[in-house]
N, C-alpha and C positions, 0 to 999 in steps of 0.2 A: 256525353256531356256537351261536345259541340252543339248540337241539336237543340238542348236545351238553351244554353245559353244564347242562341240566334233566337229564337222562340219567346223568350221569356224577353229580352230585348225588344220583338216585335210585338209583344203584349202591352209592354209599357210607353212604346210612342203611342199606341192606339188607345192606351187611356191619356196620353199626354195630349193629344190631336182630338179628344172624342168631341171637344167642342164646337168643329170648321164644320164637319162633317158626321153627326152621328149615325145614321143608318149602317154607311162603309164602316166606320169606327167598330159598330156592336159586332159586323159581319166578320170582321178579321179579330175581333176578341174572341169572337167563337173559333172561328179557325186555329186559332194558335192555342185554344185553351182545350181544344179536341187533339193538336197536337201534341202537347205537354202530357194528357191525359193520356193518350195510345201509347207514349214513349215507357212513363212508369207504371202504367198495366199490361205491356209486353215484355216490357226488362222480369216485373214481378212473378208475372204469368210463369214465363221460358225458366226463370229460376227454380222456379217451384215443382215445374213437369221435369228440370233435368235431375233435382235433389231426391224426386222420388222413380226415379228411373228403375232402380229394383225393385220395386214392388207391384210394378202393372207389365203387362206381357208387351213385347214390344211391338202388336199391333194397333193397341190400344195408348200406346205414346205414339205412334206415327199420327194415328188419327186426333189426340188431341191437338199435336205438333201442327198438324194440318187444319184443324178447326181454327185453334191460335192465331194462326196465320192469315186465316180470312178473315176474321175478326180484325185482326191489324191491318190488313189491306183493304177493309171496308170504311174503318173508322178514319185512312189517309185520303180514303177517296172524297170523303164528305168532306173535311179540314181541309180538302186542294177546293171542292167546291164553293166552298164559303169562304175563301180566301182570293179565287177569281170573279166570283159575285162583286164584292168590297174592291177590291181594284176597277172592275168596270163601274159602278156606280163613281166611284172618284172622277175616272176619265168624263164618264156622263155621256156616253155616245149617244148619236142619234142615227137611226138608221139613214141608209142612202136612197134617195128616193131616184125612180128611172127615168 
């Protein structure tokens, strides 16, 4: 619930800001919205592999447990990418030149 609630908070200044800066704005609406989305299809996912834990042999729940898993750490990977994308475009760096 923490999570969400930081999340769903950082969705809504980026619609409340999408005006200064749209590009960063859209970047971090994705970010937080691939956030929200990985949160409540990992909660639903894990509930649903533990509720049915008799009836598949426990190789085949290790291996979904494990499949799950990367799925959810693939989908953090992309939401941190698209969330340091939108912060660097804010800053607006430019490289250093030698």
């Amino acid at each position: 619930l923490p999570y969400l609630l930081v999340w769903g908070i950082g969705f809504g200044i980026c619609i409340h800001f999408r005006s200064k800066n749209k590009s960063a704005a859209n970047m971090a609406i994705t970010a937080f919205s691939i956030f929200i989305v990985n949160l409540i299809l990992s909660t639903v996912i894990q509930t649903w592999l533990i509720s049915s834990q008799g009836q598949d042999s426990t190789l085949s729940l290790h291996t979904s447990f494990m499949i799950a898993g990367g799925v959810n750490a693939v989908m953090n990977i992309a939401g941190w990418i698209f969330l340091l994308i939108a912060l660097y475009q804010l800053l607006d760096l430019k490289p250093v030149a030698n």
